[in-house]
BALOBA-1460 file (C-alpha; in Angstrom, 3 decimals):
// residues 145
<rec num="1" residu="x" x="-32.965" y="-34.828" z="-6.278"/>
<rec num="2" residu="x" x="-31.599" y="-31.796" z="-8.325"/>
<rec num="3" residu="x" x="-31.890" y="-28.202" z="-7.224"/>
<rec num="4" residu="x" x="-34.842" y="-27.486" z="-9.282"/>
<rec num="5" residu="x" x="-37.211" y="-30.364" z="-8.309"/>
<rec num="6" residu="x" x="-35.565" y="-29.943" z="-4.446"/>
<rec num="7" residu="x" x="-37.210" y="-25.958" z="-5.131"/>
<rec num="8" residu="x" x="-40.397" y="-26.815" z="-6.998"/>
<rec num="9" residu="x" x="-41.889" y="-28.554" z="-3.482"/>
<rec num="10" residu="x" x="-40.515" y="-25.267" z="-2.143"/>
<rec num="11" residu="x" x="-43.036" y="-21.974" z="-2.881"/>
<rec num="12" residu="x" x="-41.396" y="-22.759" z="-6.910"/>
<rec num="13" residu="x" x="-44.217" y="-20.923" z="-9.980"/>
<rec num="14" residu="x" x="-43.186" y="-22.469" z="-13.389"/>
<rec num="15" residu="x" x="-43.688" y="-19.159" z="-15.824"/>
<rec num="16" residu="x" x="-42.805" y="-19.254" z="-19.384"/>
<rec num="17" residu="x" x="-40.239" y="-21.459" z="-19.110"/>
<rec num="18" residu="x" x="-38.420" y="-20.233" z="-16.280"/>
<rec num="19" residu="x" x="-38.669" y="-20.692" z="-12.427"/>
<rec num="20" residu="x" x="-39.558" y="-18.428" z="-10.189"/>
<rec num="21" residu="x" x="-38.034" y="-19.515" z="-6.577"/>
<rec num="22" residu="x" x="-39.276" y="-16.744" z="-4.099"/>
<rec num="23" residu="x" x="-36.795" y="-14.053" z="-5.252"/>
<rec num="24" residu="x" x="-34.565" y="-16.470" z="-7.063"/>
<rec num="25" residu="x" x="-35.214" y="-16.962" z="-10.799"/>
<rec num="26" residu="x" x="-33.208" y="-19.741" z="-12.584"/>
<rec num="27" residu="x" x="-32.386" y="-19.673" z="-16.417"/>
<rec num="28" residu="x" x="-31.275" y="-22.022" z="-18.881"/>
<rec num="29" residu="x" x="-27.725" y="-20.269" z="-18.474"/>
<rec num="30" residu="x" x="-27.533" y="-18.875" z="-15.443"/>
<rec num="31" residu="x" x="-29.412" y="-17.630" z="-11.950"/>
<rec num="32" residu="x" x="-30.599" y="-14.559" z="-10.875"/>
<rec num="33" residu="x" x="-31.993" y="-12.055" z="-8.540"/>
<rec num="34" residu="x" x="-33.631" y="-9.176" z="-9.030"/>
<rec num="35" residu="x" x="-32.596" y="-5.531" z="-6.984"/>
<rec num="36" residu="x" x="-32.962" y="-2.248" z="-7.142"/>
<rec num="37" residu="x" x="-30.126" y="-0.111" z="-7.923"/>
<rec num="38" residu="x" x="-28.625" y="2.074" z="-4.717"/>
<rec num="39" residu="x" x="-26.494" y="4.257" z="-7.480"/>
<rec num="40" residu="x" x="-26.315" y="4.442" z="-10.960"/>
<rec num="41" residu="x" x="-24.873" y="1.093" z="-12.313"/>
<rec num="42" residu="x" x="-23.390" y="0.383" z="-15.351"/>
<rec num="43" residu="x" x="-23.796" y="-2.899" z="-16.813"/>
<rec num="44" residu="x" x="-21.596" y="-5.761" z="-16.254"/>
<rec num="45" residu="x" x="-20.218" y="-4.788" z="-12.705"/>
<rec num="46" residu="x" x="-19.756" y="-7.217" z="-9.232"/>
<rec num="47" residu="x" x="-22.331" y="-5.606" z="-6.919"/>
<rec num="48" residu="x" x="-23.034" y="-6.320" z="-3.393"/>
<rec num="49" residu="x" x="-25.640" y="-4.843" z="-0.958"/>
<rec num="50" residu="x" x="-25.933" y="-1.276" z="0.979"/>
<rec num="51" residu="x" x="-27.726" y="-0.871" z="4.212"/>
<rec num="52" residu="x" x="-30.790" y="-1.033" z="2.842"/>
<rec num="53" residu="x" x="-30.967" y="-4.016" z="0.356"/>
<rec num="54" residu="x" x="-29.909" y="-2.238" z="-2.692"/>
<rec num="55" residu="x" x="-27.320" y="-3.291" z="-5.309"/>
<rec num="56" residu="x" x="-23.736" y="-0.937" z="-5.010"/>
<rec num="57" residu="x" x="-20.708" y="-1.578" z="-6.937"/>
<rec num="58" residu="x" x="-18.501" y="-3.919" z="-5.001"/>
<rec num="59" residu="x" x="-14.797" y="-3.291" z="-4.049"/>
<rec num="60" residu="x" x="-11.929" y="-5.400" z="-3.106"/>
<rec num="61" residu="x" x="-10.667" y="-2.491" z="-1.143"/>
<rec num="62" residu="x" x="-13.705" y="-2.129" z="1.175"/>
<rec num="63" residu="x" x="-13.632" y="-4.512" z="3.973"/>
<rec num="64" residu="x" x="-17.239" y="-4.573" z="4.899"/>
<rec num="65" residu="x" x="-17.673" y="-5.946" z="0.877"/>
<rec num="66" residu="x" x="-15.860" y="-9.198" z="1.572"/>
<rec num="67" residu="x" x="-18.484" y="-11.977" z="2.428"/>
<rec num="68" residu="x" x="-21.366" y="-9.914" z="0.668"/>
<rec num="69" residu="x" x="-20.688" y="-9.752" z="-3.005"/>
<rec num="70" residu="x" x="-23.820" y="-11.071" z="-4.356"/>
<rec num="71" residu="x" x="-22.717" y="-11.109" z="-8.805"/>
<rec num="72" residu="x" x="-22.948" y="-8.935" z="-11.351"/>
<rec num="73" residu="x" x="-25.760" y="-6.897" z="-12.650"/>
<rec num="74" residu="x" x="-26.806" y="-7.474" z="-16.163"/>
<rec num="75" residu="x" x="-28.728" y="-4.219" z="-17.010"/>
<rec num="76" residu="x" x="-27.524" y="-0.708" z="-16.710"/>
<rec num="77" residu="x" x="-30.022" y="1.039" z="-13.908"/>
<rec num="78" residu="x" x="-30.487" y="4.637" z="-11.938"/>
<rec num="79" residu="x" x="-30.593" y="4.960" z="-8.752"/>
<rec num="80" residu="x" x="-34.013" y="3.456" z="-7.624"/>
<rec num="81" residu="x" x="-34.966" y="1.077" z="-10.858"/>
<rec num="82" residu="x" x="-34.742" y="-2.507" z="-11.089"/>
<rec num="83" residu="x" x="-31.357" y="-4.373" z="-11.629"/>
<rec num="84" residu="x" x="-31.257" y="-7.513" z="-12.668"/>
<rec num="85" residu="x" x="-27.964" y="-9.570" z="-10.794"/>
<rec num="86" residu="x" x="-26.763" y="-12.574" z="-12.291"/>
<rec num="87" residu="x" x="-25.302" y="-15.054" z="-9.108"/>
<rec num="88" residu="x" x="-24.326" y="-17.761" z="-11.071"/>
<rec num="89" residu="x" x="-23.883" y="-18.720" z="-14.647"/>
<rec num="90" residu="x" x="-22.532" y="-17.544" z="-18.072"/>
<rec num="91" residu="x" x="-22.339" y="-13.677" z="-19.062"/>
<rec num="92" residu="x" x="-21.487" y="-13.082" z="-22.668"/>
<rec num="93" residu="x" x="-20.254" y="-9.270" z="-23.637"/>
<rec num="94" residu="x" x="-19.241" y="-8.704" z="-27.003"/>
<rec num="95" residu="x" x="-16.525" y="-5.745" z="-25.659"/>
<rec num="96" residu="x" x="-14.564" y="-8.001" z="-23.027"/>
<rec num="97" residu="x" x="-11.166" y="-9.233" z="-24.269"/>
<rec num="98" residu="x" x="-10.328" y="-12.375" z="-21.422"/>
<rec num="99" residu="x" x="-8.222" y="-15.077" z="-21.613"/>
<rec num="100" residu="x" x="-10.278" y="-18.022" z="-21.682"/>
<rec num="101" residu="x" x="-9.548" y="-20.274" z="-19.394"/>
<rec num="102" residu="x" x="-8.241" y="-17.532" z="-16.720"/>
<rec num="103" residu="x" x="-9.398" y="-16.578" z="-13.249"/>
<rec num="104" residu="x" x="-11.391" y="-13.924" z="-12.918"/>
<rec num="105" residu="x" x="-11.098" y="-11.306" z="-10.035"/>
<rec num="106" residu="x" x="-12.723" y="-8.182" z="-8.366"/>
<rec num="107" residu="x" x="-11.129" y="-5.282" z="-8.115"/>
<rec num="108" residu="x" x="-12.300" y="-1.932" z="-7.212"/>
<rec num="109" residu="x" x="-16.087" y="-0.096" z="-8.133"/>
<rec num="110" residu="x" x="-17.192" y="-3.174" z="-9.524"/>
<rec num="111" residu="x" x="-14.673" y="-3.762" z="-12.355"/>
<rec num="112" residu="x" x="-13.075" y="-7.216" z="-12.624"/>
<rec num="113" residu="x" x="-9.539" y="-8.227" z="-13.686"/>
<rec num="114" residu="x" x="-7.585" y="-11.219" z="-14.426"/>
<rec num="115" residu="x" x="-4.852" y="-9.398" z="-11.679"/>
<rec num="116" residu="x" x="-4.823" y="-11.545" z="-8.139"/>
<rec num="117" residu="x" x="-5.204" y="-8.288" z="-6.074"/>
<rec num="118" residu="x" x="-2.618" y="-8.205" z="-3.558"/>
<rec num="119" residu="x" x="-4.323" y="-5.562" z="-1.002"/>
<rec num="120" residu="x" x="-8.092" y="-5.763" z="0.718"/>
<rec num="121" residu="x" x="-9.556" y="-9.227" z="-0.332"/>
<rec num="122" residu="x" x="-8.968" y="-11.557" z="-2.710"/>
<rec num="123" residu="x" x="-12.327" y="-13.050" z="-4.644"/>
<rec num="124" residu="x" x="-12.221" y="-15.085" z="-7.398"/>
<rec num="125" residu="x" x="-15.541" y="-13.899" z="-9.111"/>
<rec num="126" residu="x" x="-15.682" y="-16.717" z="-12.339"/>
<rec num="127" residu="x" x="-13.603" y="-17.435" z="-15.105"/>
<rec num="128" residu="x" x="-13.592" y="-16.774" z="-18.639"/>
<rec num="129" residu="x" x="-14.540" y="-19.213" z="-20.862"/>
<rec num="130" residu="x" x="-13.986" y="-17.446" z="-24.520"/>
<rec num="131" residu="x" x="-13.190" y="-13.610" z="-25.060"/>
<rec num="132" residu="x" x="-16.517" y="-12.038" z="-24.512"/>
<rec num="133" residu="x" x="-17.689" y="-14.968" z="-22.082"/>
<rec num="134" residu="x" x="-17.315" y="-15.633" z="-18.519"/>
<rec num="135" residu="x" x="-18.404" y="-18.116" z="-15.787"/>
<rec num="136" residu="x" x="-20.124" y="-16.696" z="-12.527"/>
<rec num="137" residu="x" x="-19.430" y="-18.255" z="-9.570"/>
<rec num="138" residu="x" x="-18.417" y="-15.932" z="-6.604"/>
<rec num="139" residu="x" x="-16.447" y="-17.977" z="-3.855"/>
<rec num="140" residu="x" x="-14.757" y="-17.335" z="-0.259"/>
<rec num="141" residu="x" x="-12.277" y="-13.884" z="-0.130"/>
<rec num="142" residu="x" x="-9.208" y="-14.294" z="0.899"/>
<rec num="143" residu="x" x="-8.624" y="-11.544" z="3.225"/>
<rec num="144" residu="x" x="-4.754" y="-10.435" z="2.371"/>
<rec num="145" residu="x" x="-2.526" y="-8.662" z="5.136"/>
């Protein structure tokens, strides 16, 4: 059984051609959630989640970040509007410069580099796949000394 049919039998509402899994939505290229911004966000940043549920830049400097990133948010927002965050899947920006086929890390407010950080936490966020497009898939930190 694939994910999809697993989630259909599971509270799933096929609508225009995409799935609506409780607060889960899954794309042809990749799968999202939808937030609401705790700060002004630009787009294309690794967010993870304040206090209260709301989408904050992510940093491999702040402890408390490590085992909560949650992906990168797709739309610019303020404080307070919608944000779209993409877990999973391919991102495609015309301004990014990668190496495709490198590893992909977070850094610090948000940004991501191809630079294994070597303070705070390690987390591979993706890899590129072209220039201007990357892979989302966030796995386990490494927590570094």
């Amino acid at each position: 059984m694939t994910f999809r049919e697993a989630h259909k039998s599971f509270h799933a509402t096929e609508t225009a051609g995409f799935e609506v899994l409780d607060d889960i939505i899954i794309t042809g290229t990749f799968v999202h959630t939808m937030m609401t911004a705790g700060a002004t966000l630009s787009a294309k940043k690794i967010v993870t989640s304040d206090g209260s549920g709301n989408a904050i830049y992510a940093s491999n400097a702040t402890a408390a970040h490590a085992y909560k990133v949650i992906g990168m948010n797709d739309n610019s927002a303020n404080s307070g509007e919608s944000v779209r965050v993409i877990t999973e899947g391919n991102v495609t920006n015309s301004t990014w410069t990668w190496t495709p086929g490198s590893a992909l890390y977070l850094s610090t407010s948000g940004e991501i580099t191809h630079t294994v950080p070597t303070t705070g936490f390690a987390l591979k966020i993706g890899m590129a796949i072209t220039a201007t497009k990357i892979f989302i898939r966030i796995e386990a930190p490494v927590i570094l000394a």
